[in-house]
N, C-alpha and C positions, 0 to 999 in steps of 0.2 A: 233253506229254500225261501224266496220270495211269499210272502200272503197274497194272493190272491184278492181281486178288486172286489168289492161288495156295496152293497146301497146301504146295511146295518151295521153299525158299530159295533164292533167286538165289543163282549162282555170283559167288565174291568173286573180282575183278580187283585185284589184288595192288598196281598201278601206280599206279591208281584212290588205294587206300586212302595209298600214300607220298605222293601228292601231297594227298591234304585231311589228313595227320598234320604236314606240312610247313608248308601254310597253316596249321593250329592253332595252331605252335608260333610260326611267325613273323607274326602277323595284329598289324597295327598298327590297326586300325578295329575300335569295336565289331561291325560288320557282317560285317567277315572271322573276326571270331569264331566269329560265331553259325551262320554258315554251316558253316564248317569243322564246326564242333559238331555240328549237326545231322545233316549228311553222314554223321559218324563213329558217332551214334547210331543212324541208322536202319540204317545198312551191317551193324553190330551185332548189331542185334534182330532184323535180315533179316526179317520179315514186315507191313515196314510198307510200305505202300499210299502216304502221303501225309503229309506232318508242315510245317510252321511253328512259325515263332519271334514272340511278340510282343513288342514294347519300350515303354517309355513313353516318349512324344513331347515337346518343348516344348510344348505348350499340354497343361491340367490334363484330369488325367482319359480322357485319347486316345492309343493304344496304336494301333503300324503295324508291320506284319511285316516285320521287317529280315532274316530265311533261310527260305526254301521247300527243300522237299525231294520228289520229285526235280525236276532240270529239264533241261530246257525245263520250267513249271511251267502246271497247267491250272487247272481250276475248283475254288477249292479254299474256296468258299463254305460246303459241309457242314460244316466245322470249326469256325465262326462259333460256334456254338450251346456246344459244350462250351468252346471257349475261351470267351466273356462268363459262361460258370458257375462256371469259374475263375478268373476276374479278380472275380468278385463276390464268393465264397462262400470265396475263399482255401485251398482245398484240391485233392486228384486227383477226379477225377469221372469216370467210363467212363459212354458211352453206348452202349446195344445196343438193336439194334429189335428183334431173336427170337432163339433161340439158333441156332448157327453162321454168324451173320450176323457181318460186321465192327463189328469195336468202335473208337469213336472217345475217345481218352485226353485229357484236358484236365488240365494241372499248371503252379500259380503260380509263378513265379518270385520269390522277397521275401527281401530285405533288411535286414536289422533292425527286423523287424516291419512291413515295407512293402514292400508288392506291386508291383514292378515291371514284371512283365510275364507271360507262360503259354508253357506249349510245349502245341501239339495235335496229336495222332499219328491215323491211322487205320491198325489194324493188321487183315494179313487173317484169320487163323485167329483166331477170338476164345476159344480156350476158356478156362474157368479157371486153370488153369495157366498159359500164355500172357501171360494178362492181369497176372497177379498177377506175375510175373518183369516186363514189361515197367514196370509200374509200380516194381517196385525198382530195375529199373537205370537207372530214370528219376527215378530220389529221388537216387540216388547221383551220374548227370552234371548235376544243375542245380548242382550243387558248382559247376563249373567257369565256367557265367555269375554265382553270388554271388559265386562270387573275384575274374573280370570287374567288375562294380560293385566291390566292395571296394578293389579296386586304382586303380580309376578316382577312387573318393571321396576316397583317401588321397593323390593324385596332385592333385587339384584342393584339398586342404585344404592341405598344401604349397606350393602356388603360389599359395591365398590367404595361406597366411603370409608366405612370402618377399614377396609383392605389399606388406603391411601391413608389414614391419619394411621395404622401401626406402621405402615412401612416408612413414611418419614419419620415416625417415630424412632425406628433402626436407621436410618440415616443421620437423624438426630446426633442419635450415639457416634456413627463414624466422624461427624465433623466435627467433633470435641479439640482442643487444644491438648493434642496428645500427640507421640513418636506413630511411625508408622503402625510398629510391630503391635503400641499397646493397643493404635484402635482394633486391630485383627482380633486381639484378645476379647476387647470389648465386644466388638458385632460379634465373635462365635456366641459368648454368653448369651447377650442378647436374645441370638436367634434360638439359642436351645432352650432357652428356658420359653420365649413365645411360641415357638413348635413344636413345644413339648416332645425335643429329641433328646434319644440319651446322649447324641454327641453332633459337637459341629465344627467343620474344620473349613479351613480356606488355606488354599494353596497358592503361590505366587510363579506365574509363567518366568521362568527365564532360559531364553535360547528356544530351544524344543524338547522343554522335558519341565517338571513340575515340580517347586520344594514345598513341601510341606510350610506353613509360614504360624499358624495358630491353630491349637485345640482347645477347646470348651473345656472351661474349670482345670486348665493342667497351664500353670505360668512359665514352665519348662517341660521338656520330654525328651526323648532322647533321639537323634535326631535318623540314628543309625538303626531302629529296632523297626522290628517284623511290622510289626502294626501300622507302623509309619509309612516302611516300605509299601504296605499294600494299599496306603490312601493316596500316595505317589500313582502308584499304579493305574487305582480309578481314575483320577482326576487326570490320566493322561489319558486316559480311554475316554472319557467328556471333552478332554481337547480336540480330540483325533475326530470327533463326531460333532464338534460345534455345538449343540443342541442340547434341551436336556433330555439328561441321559435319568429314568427311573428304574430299579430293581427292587421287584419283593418276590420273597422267598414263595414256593411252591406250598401250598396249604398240605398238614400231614406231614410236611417235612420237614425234620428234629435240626436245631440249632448245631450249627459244621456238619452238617450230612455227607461233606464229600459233595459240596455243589460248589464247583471250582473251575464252569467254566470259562471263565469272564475273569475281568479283577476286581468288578463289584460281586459277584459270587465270590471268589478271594476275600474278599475286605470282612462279607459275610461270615464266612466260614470263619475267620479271623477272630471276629469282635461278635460275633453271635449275633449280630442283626436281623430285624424280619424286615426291615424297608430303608432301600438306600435313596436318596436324591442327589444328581448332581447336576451342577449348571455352570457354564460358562461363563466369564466376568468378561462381556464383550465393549469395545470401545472404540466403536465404527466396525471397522474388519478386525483390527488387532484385541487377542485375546491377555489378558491384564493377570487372570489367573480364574482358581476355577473354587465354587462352593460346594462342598460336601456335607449335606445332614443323614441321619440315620437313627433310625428308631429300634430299640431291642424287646419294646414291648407295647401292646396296647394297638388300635387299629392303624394299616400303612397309612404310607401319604395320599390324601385325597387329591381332588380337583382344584378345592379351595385353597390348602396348603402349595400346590405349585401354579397356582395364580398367583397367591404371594410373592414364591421365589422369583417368578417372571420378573414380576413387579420391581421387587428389590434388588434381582441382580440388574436390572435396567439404570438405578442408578449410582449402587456401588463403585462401580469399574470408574467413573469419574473421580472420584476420592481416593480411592486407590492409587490412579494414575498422578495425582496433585501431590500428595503426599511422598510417593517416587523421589518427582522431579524434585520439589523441596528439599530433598534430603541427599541428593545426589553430589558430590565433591564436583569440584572445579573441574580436574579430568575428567568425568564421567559425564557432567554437561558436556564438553570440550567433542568428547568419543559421540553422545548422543547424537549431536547436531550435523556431526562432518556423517555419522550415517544416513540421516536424514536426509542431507544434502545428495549422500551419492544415490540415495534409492531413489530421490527424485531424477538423479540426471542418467542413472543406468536402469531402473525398476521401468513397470509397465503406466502409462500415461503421463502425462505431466510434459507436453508436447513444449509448452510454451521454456520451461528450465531446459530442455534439452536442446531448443531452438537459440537460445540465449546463449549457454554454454559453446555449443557448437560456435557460435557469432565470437563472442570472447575469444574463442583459441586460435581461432584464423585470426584476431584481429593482434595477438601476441603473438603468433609465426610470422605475421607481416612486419609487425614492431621489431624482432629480431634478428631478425634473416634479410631486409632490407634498408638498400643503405639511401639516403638522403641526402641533398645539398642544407649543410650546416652554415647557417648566417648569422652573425652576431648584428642584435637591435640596438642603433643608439640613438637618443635624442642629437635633430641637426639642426645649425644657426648657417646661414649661406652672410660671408663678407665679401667685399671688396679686395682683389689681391693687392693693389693698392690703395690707401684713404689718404687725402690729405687735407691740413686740417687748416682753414681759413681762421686769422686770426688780428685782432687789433692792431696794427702796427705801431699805435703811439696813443697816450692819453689823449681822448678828447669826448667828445658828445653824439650819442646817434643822432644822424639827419636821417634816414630812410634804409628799407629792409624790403630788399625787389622779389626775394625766394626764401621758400620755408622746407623743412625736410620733406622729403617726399619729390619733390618739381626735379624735373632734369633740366640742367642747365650745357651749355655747349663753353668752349673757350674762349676767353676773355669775356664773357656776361657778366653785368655787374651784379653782385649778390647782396652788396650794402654799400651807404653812404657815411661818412661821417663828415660831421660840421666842420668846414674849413675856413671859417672867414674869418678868426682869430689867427692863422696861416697865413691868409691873402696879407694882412693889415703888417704882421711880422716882416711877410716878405715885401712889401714895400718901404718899411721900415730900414731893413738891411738895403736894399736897392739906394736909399737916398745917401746912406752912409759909404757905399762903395762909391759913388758920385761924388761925393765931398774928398775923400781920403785919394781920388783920381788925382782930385785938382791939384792938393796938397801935394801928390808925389812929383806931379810938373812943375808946382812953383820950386819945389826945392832942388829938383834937379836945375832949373834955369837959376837958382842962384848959387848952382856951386854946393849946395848945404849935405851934404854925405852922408853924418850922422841922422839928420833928418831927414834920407832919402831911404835906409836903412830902418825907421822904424815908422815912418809913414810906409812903407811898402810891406809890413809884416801885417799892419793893421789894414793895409786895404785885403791883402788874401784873406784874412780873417773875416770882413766884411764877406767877401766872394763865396767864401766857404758857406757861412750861414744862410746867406740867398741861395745859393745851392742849394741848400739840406731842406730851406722852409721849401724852395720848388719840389725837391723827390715827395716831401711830406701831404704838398698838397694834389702829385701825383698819384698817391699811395692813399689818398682820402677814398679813395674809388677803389671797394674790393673786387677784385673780378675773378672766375671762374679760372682754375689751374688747369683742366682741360675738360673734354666730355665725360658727363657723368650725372651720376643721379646726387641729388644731396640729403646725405646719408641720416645728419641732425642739424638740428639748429633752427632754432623760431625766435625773428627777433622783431615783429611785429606790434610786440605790445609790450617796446621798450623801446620806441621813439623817443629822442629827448633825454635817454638815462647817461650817463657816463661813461666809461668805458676805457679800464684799465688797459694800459700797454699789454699784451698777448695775450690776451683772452681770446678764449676758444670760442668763434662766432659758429660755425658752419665745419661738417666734416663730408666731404665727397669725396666717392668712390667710381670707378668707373664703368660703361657700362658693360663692357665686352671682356671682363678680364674679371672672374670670384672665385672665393676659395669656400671649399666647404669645411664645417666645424666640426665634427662629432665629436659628443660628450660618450666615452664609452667606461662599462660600469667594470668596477675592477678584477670582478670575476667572470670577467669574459676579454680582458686586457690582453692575454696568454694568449691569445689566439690570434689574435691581431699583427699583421707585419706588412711594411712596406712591399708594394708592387698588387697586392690584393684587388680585387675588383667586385665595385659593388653596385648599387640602385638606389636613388635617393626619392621618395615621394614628397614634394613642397605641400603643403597644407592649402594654401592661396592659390594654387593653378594643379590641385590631384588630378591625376589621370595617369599617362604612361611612365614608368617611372625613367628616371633621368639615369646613365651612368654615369662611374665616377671609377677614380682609382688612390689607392690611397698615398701619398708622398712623404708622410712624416708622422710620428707616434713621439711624443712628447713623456719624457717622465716625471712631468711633474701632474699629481693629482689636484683635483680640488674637491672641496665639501659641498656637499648640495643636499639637502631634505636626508639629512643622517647619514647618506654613503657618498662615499667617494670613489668621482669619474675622471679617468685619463684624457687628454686633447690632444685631437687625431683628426691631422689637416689632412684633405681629400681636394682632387680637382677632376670638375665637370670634363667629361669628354666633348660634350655639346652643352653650352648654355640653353637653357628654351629664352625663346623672345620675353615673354612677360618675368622674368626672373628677377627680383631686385636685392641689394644687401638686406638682412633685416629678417629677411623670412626664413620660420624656421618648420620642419618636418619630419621624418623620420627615415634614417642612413640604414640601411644592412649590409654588412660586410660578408663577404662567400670566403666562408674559412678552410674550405673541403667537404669529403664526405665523410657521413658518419651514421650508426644505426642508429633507426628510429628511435630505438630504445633509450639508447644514452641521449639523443636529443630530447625527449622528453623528460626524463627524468634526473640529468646531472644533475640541474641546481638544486635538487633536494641532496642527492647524493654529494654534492661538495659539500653542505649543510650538515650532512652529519658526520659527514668524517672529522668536520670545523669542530661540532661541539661533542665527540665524542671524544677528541685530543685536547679539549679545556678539561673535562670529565677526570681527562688518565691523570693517576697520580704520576 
């Protein structure tokens, strides 16, 4: 029951105060703390009424009074109030109804800037004074619950160290340069001799059931025995439960008592153990295999010991899993990955593989099942159906060059000049001698002279002759255009003056209403190709709609070009376009028929390896 408010201090019981100084000193629980504390507080300040300790609980946010003062302790609900004002507001808070009324003290407990927990006092004399003392000596003892947590946090950061340097220490061991089986070997040791178990086993998940994989201090065993069978067993019951799974035997109850309901009571009853552990080797969701320890003697597994396991099976299942895949044969990768593949495209999420795959097989139904207009591609040169070729008609010297390739010329335009005044000079020459050999032929007929009319009349033709030939020559001085058309080649502008052999090739014109197209076609797509076909020519120099054509003639003579060799396969335009000239060249497709997608995309690899797999055959 509550003490009751008084203006006198309770007398101090001397015996009282050595025994909560005694508990202080030796309190192994936070709670033997707080008590003690409290006890020694309010004894103290002697006019407190009623006081509690709050703590903070495992779940967040909820605080339970772990010391009341005094007790036997009563209804101590009033305090509610100013403690939740100190757990809220993080400061001392006094609440008074009127003056000389008791005051109730609300003061945080916090920890590096976090509120742990409140003390709440109800003191009786509440005067100013009073108050104001009991709040300092009450700023001054929470000293001693900060030290309490401080020493606790330091205590537990310690033994998460130590936890963390032995457990990589057992990792350590797994990552050694050893076969799968030895590191198993090695970590069960490992772990039993650090866990001081009599035995430790690790089992390897395959399918939905569990083998057995290594036991602690046994380099063989056998694979088929009772003992074995019943650590299979557990370690399927740890699968089947995800989590760790712990069993110790019932206190008073004699090693195999016939506790067999479970397969870790099994395993018990088996191998005489008082404490089993097992744990799952998880590796995201997929379980890798399962860890088994157990003790036959000495106290079960603590708190401490499966933090550890936590710890370590956290990151065994990785090394486990590396070691696997390392060791896996070519088929067994081969088998892994095509599973992989299908859990993604038939298993649960993985929207984007199944979105892809779905894409891909419409887009192979489409490739197979539909057919295609099949065109063969060939490099095109467009000529003249007919060229003809302007040429020297006699030794002599350029005088002038009116057109260069490219210009269109019309019929009869002159396209070049040659020097003729070594002509003119000739054909007057001959002129004077046909003159004389006249006169000659007169006189001799008027005097009768026959033999002399006979060969003065050979040499006058002869004279006639030669004037003739120099006139056609100095005719033929003046090249002129064969008819309309464009000129195809020939630049002789910057060879005024040079010489110029009898038939040399000055100028070659074609015409402009009349061309033949060239396809270079490549010889593995020649087979396909036949007179009457009809195709689309795109020019390079005027692209846009394509031109038709149809084909008239496939040649069998090949030629070499950049390492392969193309068939010529003359084609004629159905319509010229207006700006068309010899010369230009762009690209033909021939419409061979139809055929699947499939084969359209992929013959020419397919003709390719039939190619080199008939070099291959013996």
């Amino acid at each position: 029951m509550i003490i009751g408010a008084t203006e006198t201090p309770q007398p101090v019981d001397v015996s009282t105060d050595d025994r909560h100084w005694q508990l202080f000193a030796t309190a192994k629980t936070a709670d033997e703390f707080c008590r003690a504390w409290l006890a020694l507080l309010c004894r103290q300040l002697g006019n407190v009424v009623a006081g509690t300790v709050l703590l903070e609980s495992g779940e967040h946010n909820t605080f339970v009074p772990v010391a009341v003062w005094p007790e036997p302790v009563g209804d101590l609900s009033r305090l509610a109030g100013v403690a939740q004002r100190a757990l809220t507001e993080g400061r001392g808070i006094v609440n008074r109804e009127r003056a000389g009324a008791p005051a109730q003290i609300g003061y945080p407990l916090q920890v590096m800037e976090r509120t742990v927990g409140a003390v709440a006092l109800e003191i009786a004399v509440a005067d100013e004074a009073r108050v104001s003392a009991a709040l300092r000596q009450l700023h001054w003892g929470v000293a001693w619950i900060s030290d309490l947590f401080h020493r606790r946090e330091a205590q537990q950061a310690g033994a998460r160290i130590e936890r963390i340097g032995s457990v990589m220490e057992a990792v350590a061991t797994a990552l050694r340069q050893a076969t799968l089986q030895q590191t198993l070997f090695d970590v069960t040791n490992h772990l039993a001799r650090h866990l001081r178990c009599s035995r430790a086993a690790i089992g390897l998940v395959e399918g939905h059931s569990v083998r057995v994989a290594a036991l602690s201090d046994a380099a063989w065993f056998e694979k088929n025995s009772s003992v074995v069978r019943r650590y299979a067993a557990a370690m399927e019951e740890a699968l089947d439960r995800r989590g760790l799974l712990a069993w110790q035997r019932r206190p008073g109850t004699a090693p195999g008592a016939g506790e067999a309901s479970s397969p870790h009571a099994a395993l018990a009853h088996e191998s005489g153990a008082l404490s089993i552990l097992s744990l799952p080797l998880l590796l995201g969701t997929e379980c890798v295999g399962v860890l088994t320890l157990e003790r036959t003697e000495g106290e079960p597994f603590g708190d401490a010991e499966r933090d550890w396991a936590l710890a370590f099976g956290g990151l065994l299942p990785a090394v486990i899993d590396q070691k696997r895949r390392a060791e896996r044969g070519y088929l067994r990768r081969l088998q892994d990955d095509f599973r992989r593949v299908f859990g993604k495209l038939f298993g649960p999420r993985h929207l984007v593989w199944k979105f892809g795959a779905a894409a891909a097989a419409l887009l192979v139904a489409v490739a197979v099942l539909v057919d295609v207009d099949y065109r063969v591609s060939a490099k095109t040169v467009i000529e003249g159906e007919v060229q003809r070729v302007a040429a020297a008609p006699f030794e002599g010297f350029l005088a002038a060059s009116h057109v260069r390739a490219g210009d269109t010329v019309r019929e009869g335009q002159p396209l070049a000049e040659l020097d003729d005044r070594d002509l003119k000079i000739e054909q007057g020459r001959w002129a004077s001698e046909r003159e004389q050999h006249d006169k000659k032929l007169r006189e001799a007929m008027a005097n009768g002279e026959m033999a002399a009319v006979q060969v003065i009349g050979a040499q006058l033709r002869q004279a006639e002759a030669q004037l003739a030939l120099a006139g056609e020559k100095i005719k033929r001085a003046r090249i002129l255009s064969p008819f309309d058309g464009v000129v195809v080649s020939g630049d002789l502008s910057q060879l005024i003056g040079s010489p110029l052999e009898q038939g040399k090739k000055l100028f070659e014109i074609a015409p402009l209403s009349s061309y033949r197209v060239i396809l270079q076609v490549d010889e593995r797509e020649i087979r396909h190709v036949e007179v009457g076909q009809k195709g689309a020519l795109v020019i390079s120099g005027i692209a846009g709609e394509p031109t038709p054509f149809s084909v008239v003639k496939v040649t069998p003579v090949a030629t070499a070009q950049d390492g392969r060799n193309f068939f010529r396969v003359e084609a004629r335009l159905e319509q010229a376009p207006l700006r068309l000239r010899p010369g230009m060249e762009g690209i033909g497709k021939v419409e061979v028929g139809e055929q699947r997608l499939w084969w359209v995309l992929t013959h020419g690899f397919t003709d390719w390896l039939r190619l080199t797999l008939w070099t291959w055959m013996p």
